[in-house]
C-alpha positions as CSV (number, residue, x, y, z in Angstrom):
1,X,16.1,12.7,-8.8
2,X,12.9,14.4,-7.6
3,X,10.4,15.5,-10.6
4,X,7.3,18.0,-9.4
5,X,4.5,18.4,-11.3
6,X,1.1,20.2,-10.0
7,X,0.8,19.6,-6.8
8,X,2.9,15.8,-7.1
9,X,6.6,15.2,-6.8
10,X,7.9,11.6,-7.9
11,X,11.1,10.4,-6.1
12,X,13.6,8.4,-8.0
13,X,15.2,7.5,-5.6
14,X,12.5,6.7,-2.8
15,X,10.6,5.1,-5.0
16,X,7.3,7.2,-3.9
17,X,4.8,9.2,-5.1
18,X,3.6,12.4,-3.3
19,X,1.0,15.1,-3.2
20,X,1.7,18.1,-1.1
21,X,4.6,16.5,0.6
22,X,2.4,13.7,1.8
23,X,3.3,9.5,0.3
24,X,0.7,8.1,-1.8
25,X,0.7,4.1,-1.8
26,X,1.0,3.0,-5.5
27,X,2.2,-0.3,-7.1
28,X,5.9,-0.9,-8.3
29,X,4.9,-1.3,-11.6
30,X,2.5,1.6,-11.8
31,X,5.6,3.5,-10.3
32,X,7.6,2.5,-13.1
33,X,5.3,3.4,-15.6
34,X,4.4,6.7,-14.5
35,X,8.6,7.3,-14.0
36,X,8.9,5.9,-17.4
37,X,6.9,8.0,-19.1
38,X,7.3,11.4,-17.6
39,X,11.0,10.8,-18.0
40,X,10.2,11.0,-21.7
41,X,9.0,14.8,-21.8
42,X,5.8,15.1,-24.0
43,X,6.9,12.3,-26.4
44,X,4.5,9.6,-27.2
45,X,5.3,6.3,-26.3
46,X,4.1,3.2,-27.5
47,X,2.2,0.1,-26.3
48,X,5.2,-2.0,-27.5
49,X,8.1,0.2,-26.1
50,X,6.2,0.2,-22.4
51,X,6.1,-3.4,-22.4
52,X,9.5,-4.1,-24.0
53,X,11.1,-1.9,-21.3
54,X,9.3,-2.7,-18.5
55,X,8.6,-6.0,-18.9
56,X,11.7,-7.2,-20.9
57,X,10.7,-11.0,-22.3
58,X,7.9,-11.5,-19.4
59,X,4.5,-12.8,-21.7
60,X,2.0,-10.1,-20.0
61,X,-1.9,-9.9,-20.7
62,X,-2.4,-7.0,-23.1
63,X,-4.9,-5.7,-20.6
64,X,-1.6,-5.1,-18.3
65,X,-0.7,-1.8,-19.5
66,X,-4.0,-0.4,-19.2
67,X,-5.0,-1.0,-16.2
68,X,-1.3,0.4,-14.9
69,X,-2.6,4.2,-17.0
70,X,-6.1,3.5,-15.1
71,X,-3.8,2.7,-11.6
72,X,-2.0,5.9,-12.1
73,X,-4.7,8.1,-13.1
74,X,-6.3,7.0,-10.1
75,X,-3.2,8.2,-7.9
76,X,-2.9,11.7,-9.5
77,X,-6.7,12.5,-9.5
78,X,-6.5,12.6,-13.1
79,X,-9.7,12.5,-14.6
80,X,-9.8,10.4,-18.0
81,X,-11.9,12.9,-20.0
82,X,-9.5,15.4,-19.4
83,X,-6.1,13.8,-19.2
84,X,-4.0,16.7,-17.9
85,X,-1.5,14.4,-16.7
86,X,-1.4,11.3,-18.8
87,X,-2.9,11.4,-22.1
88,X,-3.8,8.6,-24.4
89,X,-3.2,8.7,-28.1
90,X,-5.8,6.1,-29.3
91,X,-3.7,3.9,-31.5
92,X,-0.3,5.3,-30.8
93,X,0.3,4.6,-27.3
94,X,0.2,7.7,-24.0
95,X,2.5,10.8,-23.3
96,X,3.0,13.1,-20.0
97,X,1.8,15.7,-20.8
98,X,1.5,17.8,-17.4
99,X,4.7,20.2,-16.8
100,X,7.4,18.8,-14.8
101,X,10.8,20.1,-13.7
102,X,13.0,18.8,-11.6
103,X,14.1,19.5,-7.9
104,X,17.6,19.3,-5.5
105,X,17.0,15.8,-3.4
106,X,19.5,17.5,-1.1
107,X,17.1,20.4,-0.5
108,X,14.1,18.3,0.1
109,X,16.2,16.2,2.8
110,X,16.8,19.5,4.7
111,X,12.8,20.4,4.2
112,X,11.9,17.3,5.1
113,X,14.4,17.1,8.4
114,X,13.0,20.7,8.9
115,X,9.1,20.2,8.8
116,X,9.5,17.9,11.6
117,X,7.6,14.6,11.4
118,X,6.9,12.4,8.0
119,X,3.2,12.9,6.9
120,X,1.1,10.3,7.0
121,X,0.1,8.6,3.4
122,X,-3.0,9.8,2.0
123,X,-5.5,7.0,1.0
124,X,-8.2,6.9,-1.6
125,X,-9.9,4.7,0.9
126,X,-10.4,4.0,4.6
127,X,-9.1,1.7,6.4
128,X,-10.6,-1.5,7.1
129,X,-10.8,-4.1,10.1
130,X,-7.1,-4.7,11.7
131,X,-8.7,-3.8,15.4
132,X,-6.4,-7.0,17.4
133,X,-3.6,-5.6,15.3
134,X,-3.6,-2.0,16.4
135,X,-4.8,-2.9,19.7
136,X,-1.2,-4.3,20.8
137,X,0.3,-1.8,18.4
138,X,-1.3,0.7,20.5
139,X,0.4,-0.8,24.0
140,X,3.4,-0.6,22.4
141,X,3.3,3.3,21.6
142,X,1.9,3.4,25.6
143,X,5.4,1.3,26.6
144,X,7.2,4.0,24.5
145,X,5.7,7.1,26.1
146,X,6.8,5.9,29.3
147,X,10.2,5.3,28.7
148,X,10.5,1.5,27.4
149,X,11.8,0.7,24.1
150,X,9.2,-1.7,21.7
151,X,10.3,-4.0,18.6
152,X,7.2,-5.6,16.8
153,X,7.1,-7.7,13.6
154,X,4.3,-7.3,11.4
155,X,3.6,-10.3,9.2
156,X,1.9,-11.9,6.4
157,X,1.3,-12.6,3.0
158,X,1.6,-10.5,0.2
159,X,-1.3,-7.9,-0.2
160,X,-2.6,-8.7,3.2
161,X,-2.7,-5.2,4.7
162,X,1.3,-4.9,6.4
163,X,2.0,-1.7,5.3
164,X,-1.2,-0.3,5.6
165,X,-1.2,-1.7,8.7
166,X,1.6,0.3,9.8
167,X,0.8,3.5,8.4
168,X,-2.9,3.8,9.9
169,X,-0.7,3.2,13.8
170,X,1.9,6.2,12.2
171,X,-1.3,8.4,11.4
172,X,-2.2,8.0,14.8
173,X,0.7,8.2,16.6
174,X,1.7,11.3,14.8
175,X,-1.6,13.0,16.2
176,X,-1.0,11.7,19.9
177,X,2.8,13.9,19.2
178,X,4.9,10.4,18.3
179,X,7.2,11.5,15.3
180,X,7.0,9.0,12.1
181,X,10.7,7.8,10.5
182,X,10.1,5.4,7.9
183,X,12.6,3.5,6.0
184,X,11.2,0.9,2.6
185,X,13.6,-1.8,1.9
186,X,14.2,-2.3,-1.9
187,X,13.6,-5.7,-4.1
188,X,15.9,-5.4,-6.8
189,X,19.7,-4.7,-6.9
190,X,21.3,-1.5,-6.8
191,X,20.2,-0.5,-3.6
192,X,23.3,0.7,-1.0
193,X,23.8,-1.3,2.0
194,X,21.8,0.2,5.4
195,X,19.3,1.3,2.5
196,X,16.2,1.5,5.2
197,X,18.0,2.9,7.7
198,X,19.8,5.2,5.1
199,X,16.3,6.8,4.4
200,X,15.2,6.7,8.2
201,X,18.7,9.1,8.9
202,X,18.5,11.0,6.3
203,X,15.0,12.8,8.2
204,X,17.0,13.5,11.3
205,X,20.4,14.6,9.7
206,X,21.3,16.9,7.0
207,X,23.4,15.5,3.9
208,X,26.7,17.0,6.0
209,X,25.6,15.8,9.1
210,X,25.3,12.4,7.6
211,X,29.0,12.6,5.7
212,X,30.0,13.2,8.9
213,X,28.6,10.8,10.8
214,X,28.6,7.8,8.7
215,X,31.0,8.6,5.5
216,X,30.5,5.4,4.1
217,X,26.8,6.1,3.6
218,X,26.8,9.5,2.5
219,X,25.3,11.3,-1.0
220,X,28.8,11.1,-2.8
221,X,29.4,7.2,-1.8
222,X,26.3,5.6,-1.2
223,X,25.6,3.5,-3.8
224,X,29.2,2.7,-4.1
225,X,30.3,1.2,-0.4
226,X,29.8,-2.4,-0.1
227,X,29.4,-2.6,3.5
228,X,31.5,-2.7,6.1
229,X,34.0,-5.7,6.7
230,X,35.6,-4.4,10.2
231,X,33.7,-5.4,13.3
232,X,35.1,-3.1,15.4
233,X,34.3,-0.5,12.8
234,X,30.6,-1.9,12.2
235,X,30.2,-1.3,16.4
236,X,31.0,1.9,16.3
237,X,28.6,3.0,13.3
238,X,25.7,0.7,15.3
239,X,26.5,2.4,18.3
240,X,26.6,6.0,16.7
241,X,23.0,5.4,15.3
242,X,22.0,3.9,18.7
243,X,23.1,7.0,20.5
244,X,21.4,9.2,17.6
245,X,18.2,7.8,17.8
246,X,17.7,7.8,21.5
247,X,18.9,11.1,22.2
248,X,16.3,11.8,19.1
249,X,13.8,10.0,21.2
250,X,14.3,11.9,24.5
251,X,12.5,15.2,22.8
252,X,9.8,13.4,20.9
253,X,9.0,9.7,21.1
254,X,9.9,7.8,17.7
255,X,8.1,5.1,15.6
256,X,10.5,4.1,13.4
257,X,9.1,1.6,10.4
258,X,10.4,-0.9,7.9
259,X,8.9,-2.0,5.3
260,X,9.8,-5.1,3.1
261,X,12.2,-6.8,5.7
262,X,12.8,-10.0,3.8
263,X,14.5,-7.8,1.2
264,X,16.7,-5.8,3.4
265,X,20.6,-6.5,3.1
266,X,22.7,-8.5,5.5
267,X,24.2,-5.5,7.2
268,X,20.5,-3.9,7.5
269,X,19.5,-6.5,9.7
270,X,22.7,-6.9,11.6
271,X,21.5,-2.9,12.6
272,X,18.2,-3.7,13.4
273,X,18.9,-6.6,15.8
274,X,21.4,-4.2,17.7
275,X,19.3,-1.8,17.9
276,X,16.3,-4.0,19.4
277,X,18.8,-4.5,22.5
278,X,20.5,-1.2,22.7
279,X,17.1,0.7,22.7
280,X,15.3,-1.0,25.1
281,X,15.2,1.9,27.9
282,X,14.4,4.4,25.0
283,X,11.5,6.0,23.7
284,X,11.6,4.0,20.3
285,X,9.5,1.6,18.2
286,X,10.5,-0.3,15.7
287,X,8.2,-1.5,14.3
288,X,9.3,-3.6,10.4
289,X,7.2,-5.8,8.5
290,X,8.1,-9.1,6.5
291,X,6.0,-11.3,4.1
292,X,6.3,-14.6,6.2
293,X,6.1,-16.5,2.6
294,X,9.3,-15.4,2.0
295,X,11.5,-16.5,4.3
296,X,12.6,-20.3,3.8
297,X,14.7,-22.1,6.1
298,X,18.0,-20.5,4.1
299,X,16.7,-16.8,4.1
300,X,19.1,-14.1,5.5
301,X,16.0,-12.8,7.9
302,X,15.8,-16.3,9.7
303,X,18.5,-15.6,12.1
304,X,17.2,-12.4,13.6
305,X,13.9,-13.3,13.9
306,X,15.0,-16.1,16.0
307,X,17.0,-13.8,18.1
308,X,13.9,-11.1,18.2
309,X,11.8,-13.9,19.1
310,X,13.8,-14.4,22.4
311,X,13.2,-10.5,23.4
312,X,11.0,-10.1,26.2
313,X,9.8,-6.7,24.0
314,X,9.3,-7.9,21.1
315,X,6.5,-9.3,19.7
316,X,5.3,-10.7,16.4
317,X,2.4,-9.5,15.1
318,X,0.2,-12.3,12.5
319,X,-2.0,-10.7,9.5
320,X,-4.6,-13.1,8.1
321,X,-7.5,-12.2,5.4
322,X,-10.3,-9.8,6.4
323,X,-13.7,-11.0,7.8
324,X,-16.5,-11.4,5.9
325,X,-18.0,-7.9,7.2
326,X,-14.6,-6.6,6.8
327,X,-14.8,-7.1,3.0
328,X,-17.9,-5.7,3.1
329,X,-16.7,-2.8,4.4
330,X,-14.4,-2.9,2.2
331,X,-16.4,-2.9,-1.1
332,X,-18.7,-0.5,0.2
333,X,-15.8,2.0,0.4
334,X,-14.8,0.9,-3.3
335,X,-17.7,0.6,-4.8
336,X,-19.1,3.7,-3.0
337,X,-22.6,1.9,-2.3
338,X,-23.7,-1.2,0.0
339,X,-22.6,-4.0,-1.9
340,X,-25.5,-7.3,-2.1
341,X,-24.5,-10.0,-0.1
342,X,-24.3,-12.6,-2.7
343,X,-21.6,-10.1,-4.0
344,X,-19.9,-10.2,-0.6
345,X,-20.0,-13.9,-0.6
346,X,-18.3,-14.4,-3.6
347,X,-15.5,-12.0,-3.1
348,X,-14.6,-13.0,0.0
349,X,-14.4,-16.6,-1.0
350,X,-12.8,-15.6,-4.2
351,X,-9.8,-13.9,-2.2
352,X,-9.8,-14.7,1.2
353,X,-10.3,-11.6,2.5
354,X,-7.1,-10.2,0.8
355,X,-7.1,-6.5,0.9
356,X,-5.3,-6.3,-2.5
357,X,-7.2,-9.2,-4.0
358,X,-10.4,-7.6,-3.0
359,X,-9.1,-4.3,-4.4
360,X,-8.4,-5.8,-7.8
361,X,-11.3,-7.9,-8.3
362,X,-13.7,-5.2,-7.5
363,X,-11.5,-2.7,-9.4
364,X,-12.5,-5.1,-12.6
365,X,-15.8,-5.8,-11.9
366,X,-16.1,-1.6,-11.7
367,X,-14.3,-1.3,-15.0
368,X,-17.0,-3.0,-16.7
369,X,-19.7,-1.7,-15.1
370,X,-20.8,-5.3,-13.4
371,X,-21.2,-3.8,-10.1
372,X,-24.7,-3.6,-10.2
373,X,-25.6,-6.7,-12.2
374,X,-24.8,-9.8,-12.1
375,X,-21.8,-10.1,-9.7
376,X,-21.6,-14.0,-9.1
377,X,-21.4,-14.1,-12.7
378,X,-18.8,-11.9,-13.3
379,X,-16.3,-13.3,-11.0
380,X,-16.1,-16.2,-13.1
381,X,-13.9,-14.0,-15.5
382,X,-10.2,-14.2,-15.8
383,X,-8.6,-13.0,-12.8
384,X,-7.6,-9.1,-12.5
385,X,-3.7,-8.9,-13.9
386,X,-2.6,-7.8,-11.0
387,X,-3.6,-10.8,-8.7
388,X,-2.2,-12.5,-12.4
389,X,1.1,-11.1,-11.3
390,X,0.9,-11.7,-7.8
391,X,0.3,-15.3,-7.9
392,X,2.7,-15.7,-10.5
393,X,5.8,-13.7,-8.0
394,X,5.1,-16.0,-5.7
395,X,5.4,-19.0,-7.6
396,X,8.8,-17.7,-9.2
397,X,10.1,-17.1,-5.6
398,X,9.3,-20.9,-5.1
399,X,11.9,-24.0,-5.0
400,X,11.6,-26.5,-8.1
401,X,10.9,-29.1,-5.6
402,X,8.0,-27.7,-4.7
């Protein structure tokens, strides 16, 4: 299900927020409550039936909620004194209120396949530091152009800057004529198998086309096949993709992304190493991404990043936190003035240079107008929810022997 409202579609089924056609980066969470409550007309809904629904027996911080509204406003341009979009009804709880109908996902795949390349995301800020990163992500585009086929691995922690990352090089390489496919790999269950690569097809093929080509993945079975159990059948579906991206590739050079590896299905990843051998003379990069926390000694992703790692054109790409004058950068863009270097200091120690963490401590700090005042002080407050929820994801993915 697509809903458009203004000059904003939400995508059900993507999981993605646009304006004007173009992706705009938002949390799941603040996903799920936008979806949640323009799903619900202009009814109000309560503090207590957002948090029962979307965060069923979880013990959340009260302040949780609204700084998801905030998050969301934020994304739409929604200005909080006027609240065309998302209105608060001081002690009831918020309504949609904008006008929203809904729209044919099969006629936005055609549009989509039709207008050519996937837009770059739109950002509400810049983009910071990275240089080492995009340098070799640069060469690999320059391998691509000439005919050589590139795989590279972006890693790191959560929050770090992956998908950012990624889309800054797909910006680029869409104005140097490098067409964008991007395919987001999905955390919870549900999902069909080859779901990245489902999404990735479905912006070179029409819904026919793909019935036709890979039945077992098409609109009217999709979410039903488990996978595929036949090897011999499981080649030839590989080898038909293979053969669809490169000749793909031979009119326009292709970045192909995927975000969220370490969530991807088994038969996802089965494609993906295939395709790092079988496209080696072609004009494609694949270029996925993977939170390196993630993947224990027992994770499904282990085996192909050992085979990757023995690909001469492959190469893994490390994220670590920001530099101090990185940060810097960084809250100047957020703050929109030059921050005071005790400031600096104390956020970059606080969060290690953590895009997100920086983001959300600054974000706070701007909510309560402690910007221009005492800083150092004000980081001694609670943590920001969101780095709340962060830290605690991560634990929960943890072993109990550790």
């Amino acid at each position: 299900m697509i809903w458009a409202f203004g000059d904003h579609e939400l995508d059900e089924e993507l999981y993605q927020l646009r304006r004007r056609g173009r992706p705009i980066r938002i949390e799941p969470r603040v996903f799920d409550v936008l979806l949640y409550l323009l799903q619900r007309g202009e009814r109000v809904v309560s503090k207590r039936e957002l948090l029962d629904a979307l965060w069923p027996g979880e013990a959340v911080s009260e302040s949780v909620l609204p700084r998801c509204i905030a998050a969301a406003r934020r994304a739409l341009r929604d200005d909080p004194s006027r609240q065309r979009v998302i209105q608060t009804v001081h002690g009831r709880g918020y309504r949609f209120v904008a006008k929203a109908r809904e729209r044919d996902p099969a006629a936005e795949q055609v549009a989509a396949r039709d207008a050519g390349p996937v837009a770059a995301p739109e950002s509400t800020t810049g983009f910071v530091g990275r240089v080492p990163a995009l340098v070799r992500l640069r060469g690999a585009l320059e391998e691509i152009r000439a005919g050589r086929g590139r795989v590279a691995l972006l890693v790191g922690e959560p929050g770090i800057g992956k998908t950012r990352t990624a889309e800054e090089l797909a910006a680029e390489a869409q104005r140097e004529g490098v067409r964008w496919l991007a395919g987001r790999c999905y955390e919870g269950e549900g999902a069909p198998a080859f779901w990245p690569w489902l999404q990735v097809l479905r912006a070179l093929l029409t819904p026919a086309e793909l019935d036709e080509l890979v039945p077992e993945l098409g609109s009217a079975g999709a979410r039903d096949e488990p996978g595929f159990d036949g090897e011999q059948v499981r080649f030839r579906l590989f080898d038909a993709i293979a053969q669809l991206l490169s000749k793909a590739a031979r009119n326009q050079p292709l970045l192909v992304t995927l975000d969220d590896l370490h969530w991807a299905d088994p038969d996802s990843l089965r494609l993906l190493d295939f395709l790092a051998t079988e496209l080696r003379s072609a004009s494609v990069l694949l270029l996925a991404s993977y939170r390196d926390v993630e993947v224990r000694r027992d994770h499904a992703l282990r085996p192909l990043l050992g085979a990757l790692a023995r690909q001469p054109h492959c190469e893994r790409i490390a994220l670590r936190g920001l530099e101090r004058e990185e940060v810097a950068a960084l809250v100047d863009q957020l703050a929109g003035t030059a921050p005071k270097p005790e400031l600096v200091d104390a956020v970059a120690t606080m969060t290690e240079g953590n895009p997100f963490f920086v983001r959300e401590i600054v974000g706070l700090l701007a909510e309560e107008g402690r910007l221009g005042g005492d800083e150092t002080g004000a980081l001694t407050l609670a943590l920001p929810q969101g780095i709340v929820d962060a830290v605690g994801r991560r634990l929960d993915s943890l072993s109990d022997d550790c």
